[in-house]
Residue, then its C-alpha position, 0 to 999 in steps of 0.5 A: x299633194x304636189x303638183x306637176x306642170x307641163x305644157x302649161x298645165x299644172x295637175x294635182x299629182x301623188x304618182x308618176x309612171x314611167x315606160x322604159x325605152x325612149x321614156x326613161x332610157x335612149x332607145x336606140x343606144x339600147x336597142x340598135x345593136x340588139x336589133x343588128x345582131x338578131x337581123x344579122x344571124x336571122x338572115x343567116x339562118x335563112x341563107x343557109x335554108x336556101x331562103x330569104x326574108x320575106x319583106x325589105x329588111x326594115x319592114x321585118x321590125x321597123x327600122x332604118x338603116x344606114x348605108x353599111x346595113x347598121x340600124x340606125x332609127x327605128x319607126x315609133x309606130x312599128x313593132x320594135x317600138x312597141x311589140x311585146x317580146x312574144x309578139x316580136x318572136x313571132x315576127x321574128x319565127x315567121x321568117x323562119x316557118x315560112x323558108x319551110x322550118x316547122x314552127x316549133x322549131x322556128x320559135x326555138x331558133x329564133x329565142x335562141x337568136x334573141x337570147x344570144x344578142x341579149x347576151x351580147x347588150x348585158x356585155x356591152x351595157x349600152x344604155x344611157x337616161x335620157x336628157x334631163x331625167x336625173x334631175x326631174x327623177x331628183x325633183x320627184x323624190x324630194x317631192x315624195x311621190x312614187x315612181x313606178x316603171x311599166x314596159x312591154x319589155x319583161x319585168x328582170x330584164x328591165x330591173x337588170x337595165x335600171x341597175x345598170x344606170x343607177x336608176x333602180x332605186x328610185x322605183x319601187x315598182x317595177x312592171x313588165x309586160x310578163x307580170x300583166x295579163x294584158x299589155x298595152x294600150x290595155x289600163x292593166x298595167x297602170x292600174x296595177x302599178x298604181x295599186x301597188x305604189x299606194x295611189x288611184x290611177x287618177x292622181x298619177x301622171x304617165x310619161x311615155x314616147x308612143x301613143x299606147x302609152x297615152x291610150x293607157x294612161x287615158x283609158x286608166x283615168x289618169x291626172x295626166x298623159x305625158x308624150x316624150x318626142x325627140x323626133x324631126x317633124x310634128x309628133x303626130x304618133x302621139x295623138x292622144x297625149x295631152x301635153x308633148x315635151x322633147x325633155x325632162x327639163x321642161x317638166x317641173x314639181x311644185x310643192 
């Protein structure tokens, strides 16, 4: 069996499991211009109802904008960090049932909005591995441990992203929110990842960037809950992680 180090600590370890956004890809690369495009044709539709959103632009989602308007870093603990992609319509249609559309409706413009900015993110292919992950995913095979991926985002959408970067093969396991009946910071998803790699949740090591994530890995009874913090400041979101790393090249596998 090998072993992971981090922090310090050293873990027996057959498995790791990975979230998706800000964990194995740069989130704002990916996500920024999506999140632009939606809150853009959003408030047009609200214009042309004769309304506007019912809170300040940056609360709608939890981001942070520049001085032309453009997103440009979001809240860790908000719902574009960490809301599924149902929870987000519902946000999102809010905005529309409240301007006096029937929600229906308001869902359907608002998928169709969602749909049309995902459009414009498989045009663009903006996404880009974090720093150091190349290397320690390189560590991990040559180590023969499995690698699972398990995100809030849907299960293609993330195979679709994965393949853009060259990472997909190096999971064989690939789990999203739509393949759970209950997402985080709920064990399911763990639990079941860890089944299909082969291995029990507690010789699996989970690397994540939000405390749903650690709250998964602690509630599964895995080896090890890894936050992932680039961030200025302390990383407080990541309350129940046991070992906080600002990059992959502070993770080694020892065999």
């Amino acid at each position: 069996m090998a072993r992971l180090e981090a922090g310090g600590r050293v873990v027996p370890c057959r498995g790791v499991l990975f979230d998706k956004d800000g964990t194995l890809l740069h989130f704002m690369a990916l996500w920024g211009g999506w999140t632009d495009y939606v809150l853009n044709d959003l408030e047009q539709l609200l214009e042309m109802m004769g309304a506007k959103l019912t809170c300040p632009r940056e609360r709608l989602l939890g981001t942070m904008h520049d001085a032309s308007g453009r997103v440009c870093d979001y809240d860790v603990q908000g719902p574009l960090a960490m809301a599924t992609v149902e929870e987000s319509i519902g946000l999102l249609a809010w905005q529309l049932y409240a301007a006096g559309m029937p929600w229906n409706e308001a869902t359907t413009q608002v998928r169709q909005i969602t749909k049309n900015a995902m459009h414009e993110v498989r045009r663009q292919k903006p996404a880009f591995p974090m720093p150091g992950l190349q290397h320690f995913l390189e560590a991990c095979r040559k180590a023969s441990l499995p690698m699972g991926v398990v995100t809030s985002d849907n299960t293609d959408g993330t195979l679709e992203q994965l393949e853009w970067i060259g990472l997909k093969p190096y999971f064989p396991v690939v789990l999203g929110r739509d393949r759970v009946s209950s997402g985080k910071p709920h064990p399911e998803m763990a639990e079941v990842a860890c089944s299909m790699l082969g291995i029990d949740p507690a010789e699996a090591v989970v690397i994540g960037d939000s405390n749903a994530d650690m709250q998964m890995a602690k509630q599964a009874g895995a080896a090890l809950a890894i936050g992932l913090y680039q961030g200025q400041g302390e990383p407080v979101h990541l309350v129940d992680a046991d070992v906080v790393i600002s990059d992959y090249n502070e993770l080694k596998v020892l065999v």
